[in-house]
N, C-alpha and C positions, 0 to 999 in steps of 0.2 A: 562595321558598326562601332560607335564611339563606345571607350567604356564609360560606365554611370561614373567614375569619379573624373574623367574627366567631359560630361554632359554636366555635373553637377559644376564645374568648375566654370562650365559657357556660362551658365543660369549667372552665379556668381556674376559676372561679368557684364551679363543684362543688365541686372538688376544694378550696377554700380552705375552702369551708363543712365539706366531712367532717373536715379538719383542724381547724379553730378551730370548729365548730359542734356544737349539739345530745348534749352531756354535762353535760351541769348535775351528774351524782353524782360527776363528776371533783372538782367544788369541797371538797368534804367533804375531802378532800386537801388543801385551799391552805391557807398562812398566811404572812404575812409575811417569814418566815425564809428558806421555800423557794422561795418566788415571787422573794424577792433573789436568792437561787441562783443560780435559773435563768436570772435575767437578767444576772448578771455570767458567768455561767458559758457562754454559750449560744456565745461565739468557740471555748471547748476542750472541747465535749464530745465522749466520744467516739464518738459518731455524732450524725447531723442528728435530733435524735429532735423529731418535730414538738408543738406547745403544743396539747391539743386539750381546750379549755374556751371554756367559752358560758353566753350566758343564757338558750339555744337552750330549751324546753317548758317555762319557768320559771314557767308561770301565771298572768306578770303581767296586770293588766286592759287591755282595750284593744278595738280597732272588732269587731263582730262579723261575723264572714264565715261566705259558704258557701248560695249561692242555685246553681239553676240555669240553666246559658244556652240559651235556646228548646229546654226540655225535655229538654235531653241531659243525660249524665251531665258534663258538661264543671264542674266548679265555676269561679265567678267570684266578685267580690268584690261586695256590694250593700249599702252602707250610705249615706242619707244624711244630712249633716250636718244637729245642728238648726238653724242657720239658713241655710239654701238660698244667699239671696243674698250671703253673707260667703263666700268661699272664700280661701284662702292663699295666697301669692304663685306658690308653688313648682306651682299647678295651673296655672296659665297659662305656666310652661314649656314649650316646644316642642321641647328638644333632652329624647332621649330618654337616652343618656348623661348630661346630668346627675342628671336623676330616678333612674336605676339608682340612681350613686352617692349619692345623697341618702336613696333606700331603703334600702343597705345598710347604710349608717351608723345610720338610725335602729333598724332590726330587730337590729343589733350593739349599742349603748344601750339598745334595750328599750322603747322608744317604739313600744308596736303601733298605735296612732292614729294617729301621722306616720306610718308606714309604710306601714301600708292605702291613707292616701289618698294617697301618693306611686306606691304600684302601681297603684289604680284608676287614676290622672291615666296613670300608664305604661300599661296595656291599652287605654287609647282609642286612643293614639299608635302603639304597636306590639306590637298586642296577639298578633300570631304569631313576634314575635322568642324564641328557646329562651332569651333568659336574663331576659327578660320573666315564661315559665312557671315555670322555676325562681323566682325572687323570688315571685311569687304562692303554688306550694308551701311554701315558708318563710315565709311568712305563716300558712299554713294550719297547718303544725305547731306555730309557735307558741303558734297559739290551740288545740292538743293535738288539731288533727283531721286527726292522722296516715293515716286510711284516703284519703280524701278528697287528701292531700298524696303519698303513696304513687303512687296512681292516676295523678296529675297526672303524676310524672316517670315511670314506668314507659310512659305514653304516648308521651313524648317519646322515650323511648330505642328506641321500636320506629320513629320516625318519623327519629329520627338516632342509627344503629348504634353512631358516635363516641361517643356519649353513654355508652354503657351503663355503664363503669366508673366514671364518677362517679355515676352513677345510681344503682348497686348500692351502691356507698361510703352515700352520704347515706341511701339508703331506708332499707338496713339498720339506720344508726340510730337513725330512726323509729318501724323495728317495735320495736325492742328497748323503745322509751318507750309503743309501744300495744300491751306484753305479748306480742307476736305470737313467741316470744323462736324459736321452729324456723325461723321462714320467715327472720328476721334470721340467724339460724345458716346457713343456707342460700346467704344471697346474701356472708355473709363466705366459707365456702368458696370460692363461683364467685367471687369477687376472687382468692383464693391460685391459684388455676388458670389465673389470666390475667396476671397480673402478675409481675415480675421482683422488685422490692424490697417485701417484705411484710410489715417490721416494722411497723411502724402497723396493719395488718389484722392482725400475731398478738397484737400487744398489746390491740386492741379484742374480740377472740375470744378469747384467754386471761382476758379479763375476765366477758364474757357466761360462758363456762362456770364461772369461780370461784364468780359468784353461783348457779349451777345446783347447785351443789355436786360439781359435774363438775369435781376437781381433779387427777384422775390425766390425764385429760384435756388440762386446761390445760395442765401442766406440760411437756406436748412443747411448746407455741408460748413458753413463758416459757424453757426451755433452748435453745430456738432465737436467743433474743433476745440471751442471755447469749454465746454461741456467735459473733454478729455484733458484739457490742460497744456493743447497741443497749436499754439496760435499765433502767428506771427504778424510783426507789426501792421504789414500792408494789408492783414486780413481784417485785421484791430480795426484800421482806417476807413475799410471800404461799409464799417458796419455802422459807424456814426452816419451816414446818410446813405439810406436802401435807391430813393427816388431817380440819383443820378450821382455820377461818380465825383470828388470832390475834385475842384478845378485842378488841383496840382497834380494829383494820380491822373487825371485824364488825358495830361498831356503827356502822360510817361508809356513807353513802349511797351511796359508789362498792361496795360489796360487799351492800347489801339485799339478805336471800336473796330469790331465786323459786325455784318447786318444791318436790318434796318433799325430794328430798335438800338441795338449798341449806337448806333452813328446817331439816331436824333439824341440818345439819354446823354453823348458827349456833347452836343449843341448845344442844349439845354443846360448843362452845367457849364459852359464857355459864355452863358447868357446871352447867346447866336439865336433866337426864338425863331425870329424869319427864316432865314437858314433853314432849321429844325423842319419850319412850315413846309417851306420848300422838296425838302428832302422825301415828304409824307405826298405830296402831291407827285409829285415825280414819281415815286412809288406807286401811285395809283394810277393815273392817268396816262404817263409814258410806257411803262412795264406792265400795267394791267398786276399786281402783285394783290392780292386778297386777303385782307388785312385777318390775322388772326385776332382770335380774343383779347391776347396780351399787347399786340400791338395797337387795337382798336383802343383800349383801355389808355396806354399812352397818348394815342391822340387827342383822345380826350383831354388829359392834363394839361396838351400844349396848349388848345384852342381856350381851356380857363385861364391860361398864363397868359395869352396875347385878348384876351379879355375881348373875344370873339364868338358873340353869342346869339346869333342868329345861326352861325354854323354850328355851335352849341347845341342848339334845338334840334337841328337835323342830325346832330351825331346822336342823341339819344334816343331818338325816335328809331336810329338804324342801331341801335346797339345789338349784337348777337351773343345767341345764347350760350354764356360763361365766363361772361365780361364779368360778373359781378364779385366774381373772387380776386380781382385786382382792386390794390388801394387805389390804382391812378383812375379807375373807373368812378369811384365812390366821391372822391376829390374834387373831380370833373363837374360831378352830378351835384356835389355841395354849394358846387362854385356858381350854378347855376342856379338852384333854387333858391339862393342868399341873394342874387341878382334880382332875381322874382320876388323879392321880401316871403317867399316861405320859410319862413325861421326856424317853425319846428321841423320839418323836412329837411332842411339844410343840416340842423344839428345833427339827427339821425347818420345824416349822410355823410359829416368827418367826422364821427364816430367809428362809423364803419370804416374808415379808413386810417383812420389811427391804430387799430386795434388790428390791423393788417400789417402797418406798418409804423411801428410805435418814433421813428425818427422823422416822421412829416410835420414839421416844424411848421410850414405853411398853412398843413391842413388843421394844427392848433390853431394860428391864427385867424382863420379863419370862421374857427368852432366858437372862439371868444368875441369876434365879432356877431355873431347872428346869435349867443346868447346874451349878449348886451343890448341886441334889439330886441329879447323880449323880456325886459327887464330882471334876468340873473345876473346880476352882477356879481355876485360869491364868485359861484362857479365859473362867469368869466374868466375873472380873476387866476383863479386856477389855472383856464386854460390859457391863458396868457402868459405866463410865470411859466409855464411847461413849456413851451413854445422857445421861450429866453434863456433857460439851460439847455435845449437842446442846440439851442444856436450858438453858443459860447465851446461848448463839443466843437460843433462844425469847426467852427473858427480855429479851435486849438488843432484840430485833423485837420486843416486847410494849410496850418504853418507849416506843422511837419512834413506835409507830402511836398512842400513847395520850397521846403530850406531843410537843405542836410544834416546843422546843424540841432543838437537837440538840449532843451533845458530840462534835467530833470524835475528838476520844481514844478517846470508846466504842467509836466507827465501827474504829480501831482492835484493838480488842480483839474486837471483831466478826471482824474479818479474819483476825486471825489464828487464833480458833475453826476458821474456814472452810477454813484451811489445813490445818488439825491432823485434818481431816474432811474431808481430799483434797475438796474442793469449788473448785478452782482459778477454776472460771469465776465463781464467783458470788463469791468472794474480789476479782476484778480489779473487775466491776461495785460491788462496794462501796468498793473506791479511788475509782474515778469517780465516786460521790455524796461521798465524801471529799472530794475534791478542788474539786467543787464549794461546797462549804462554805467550805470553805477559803478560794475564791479571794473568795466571797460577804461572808467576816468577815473580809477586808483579810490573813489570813494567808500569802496567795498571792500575788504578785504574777504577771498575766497572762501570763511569759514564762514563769516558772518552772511554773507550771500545764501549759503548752504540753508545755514538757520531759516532767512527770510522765505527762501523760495520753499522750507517744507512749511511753512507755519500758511504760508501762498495756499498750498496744496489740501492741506487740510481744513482748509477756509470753503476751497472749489466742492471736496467731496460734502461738508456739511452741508452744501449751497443744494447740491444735487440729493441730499437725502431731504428739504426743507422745501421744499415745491408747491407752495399756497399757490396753484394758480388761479383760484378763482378772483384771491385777494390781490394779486399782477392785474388782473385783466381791468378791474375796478377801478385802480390807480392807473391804468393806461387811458382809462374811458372818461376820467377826473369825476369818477362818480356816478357817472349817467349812464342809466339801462337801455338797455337797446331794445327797440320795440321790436317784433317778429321782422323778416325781410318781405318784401311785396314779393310774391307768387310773378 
């Protein structure tokens, strides 16, 4: 039996791995500008927001593992060298500690060769120490045999209870790499339910569902992040437009759709409509696949977008019951009753959908359309004018995701979009990648940074002690009340 300081030292270990391990689609993200950033910036930011990049299921070549040991399901490692009698210095080690450290490093470098045989030489030695199994599991995923690696620590953590949350941490990133993407969803939940600080766990679960195309979804764990002061660019980005992801993040590895919805919400933002179409029909017809709420709701959007409205009619007529808490439902529904010249109907109905989703720049336009047909032009106006800073957002979150380079002035002119579009929280988060920039391109000096990012800080918590939401919801709605919802 391990002793607790060194179980407490596996834990350690875990936990460094869920942090700095196993996102390889985070790198689609990096580039030299912002990796300076974040390393000049990493004394002021403001929160401890952890680095969580790796070369973690990167594919690279290396020993092959994965035998059985005396017939159980137990995996171990069995490779041996081609020449038996030359072995490495580092095998004839006997302190078990160095070997650890000697594995980690290599499995952190990318050297699956050295690693293997530094963990084989480690399971002769001690081969029932917990951060002995762990190291072996991480070998295992590396070489992408995430079931098999899964298995391994899931055992440990029924064998020490201490374990589980780092356990659930790492596994779940695992599944998320061997597709498993419900069971990963899963074991992120049971983290949020046990733990106290969970930014890192909403930022990794605001992500699995962006790619699912679950972004109404997301959007609680990314305003939650906003809310703590804890928010990173690509969270910043993915929040100026909920509907679909912006054309430059969607071609980046960290947002690869999976599913059905992720894959039409990338089409849709690629301006692939047919495609889109395609992919919905194939879904139904070929697969027999039964469209949920949230999907049905999407379809809907598409078939407004391809201005397809005989099939229109029959999507509404089959809406099922719970579609109505989707903006893409209401959008849908506006799109169609503006077609029909129901004007006041149609207003109702991108109301409801703004107010679901206050970045549907379309669904303004739309809102100012059909009240310009019944002679409001004020409040057109309005919604019109709301429609055109939301779109200049897009546009400036369109640059950055699609050019490395970054102008802080923009970041500016960002900001103050953001404010103009009562978006306070997400205006403060974009100082603080400001500011990181800033201090990254020698325009900050460290102290002054300091200053900026507490005066930042104490801006978020007044913001959060200041919560007029009635008076948000009014300026989301450009004024217009919303009649009861039809039964």
């Amino acid at each position: 039996m391990p002793s607790p300081a060194l179980l407490c030292s596996m834990m350690a270990l875990a936990s460094l791995t869920l942090i700095c391990g196993c996102r390889s689609e985070i790198n689609a993200d990096k580039d030299p500008i912002k990796e300076d950033a974040k390393q000049k910036s990493s004394q002021v930011a403001l929160a401890d927001v952890p680095v969580h990049i790796s070369a973690s299921a990167s594919g690279k070549s290396g020993a092959v593992v994965g035998e059985e040991l005396d017939g159980k399901s137990s995996p171990i490692l069995t490779e041996t060298p081609e020449n038996d009698s030359i072995t490495k210095a580092d095998s004839e080690v006997s302190d078990p500690d160095r070997l650890q450290e000697d594995a980690i490093n290599a499995l952190d470098s990318g050297d699956l060769v050295e690693a293997f045989e530094l963990v084989r030489d480690l399971k002769r030695l001690d081969g029932e120490n917990p951060q002995t199994i762990f190291l072996m599991a991480r070998v295992f995923a590396e070489k992408h045999r995430f079931r098999q690696a899964v298995k391994m620590l899931d055992d440990l953590a029924m064998e020490f209870p201490d374990a589980k949350l780092a356990v659930l941490g790492q596994t779940a990133e695992w599944l998320v790499f061997q597709g498993d993407w419900q069971a990963a969803e899963e074991r992120y939940r049971t983290l949020l339910s046990l733990v106290d600080e969970t930014s890192l766990i909403d930022r990794l679960l605001s992500r699995l569902l962006m790619r699912q195309g679950r972004r109404a979804e997301a959007d609680v764990f990314l305003r939650r992040l906003c809310r703590v002061g804890n928010v990173e660019e690509m969270d910043l980005r993915s929040l100026l437009l909920l509907s679909c992801p912006l054309p430059g993040d969607a071609v980046s590895d960290a947002f690869d759709p999976i599913g059905l919805q992720g894959t039409v919400r990338h089409a849709i933002s690629m301006g692939e409509l047919a495609a889109a179409d395609e992919i919905f029909k194939h879904a139904v017809d070929q697969t027999a696949v039964v469209l949920g709420p949230a999907e049905y709701a999407l379809q809907g959007r598409l078939l407004a977008l391809l201005k397809q409205f005989d099939r229109l009619h029959d999507w509404i007529d089959g809406a099922p019951v719970g579609v109505e808490q989707y903006s893409d439902y209401w959008f849908a529904l506006g799109v169609y009753q503006l077609h029909k010249a129901e004007f006041p109907a149609a207003v109702q109905s991108f109301v409801r959908a703004v107010s679901r989703d206050e970045t549907d720049l379309r669904a303004y336009r739309m809102l100012a359309d059909a009240l310009n047909e019944m002679g409001k032009s004020e409040q057109a106006k309005v919604a019109g004018e709301r429609a055109d800073l939301i779109e200049q957002t897009v546009m400036l979150g369109e640059k950055m995701a699609s050019n490395p380079r970054r102008d802080v002035r923009q970041i500016s002119v960002l900001v103050d979009l953001l404010e103009r579009l009562q978006r306070p929280l997400e205006a403060l988060g974009w100082r603080g990648i400001q500011v990181a920039y800033g201090r990254a391109g020698s325009m900050l000096g460290e102290a002054e940074a300091r200053n900026v990012l507490q005066m930042i800080n104490q801006q978020r918590i007044a913001q959060l002690e200041n919560n007029d939401s009635a008076s948000k919801r009014l300026f989301v709605t450009c004024g217009i009340q919303l009649t009861p919802e039809p039964k």
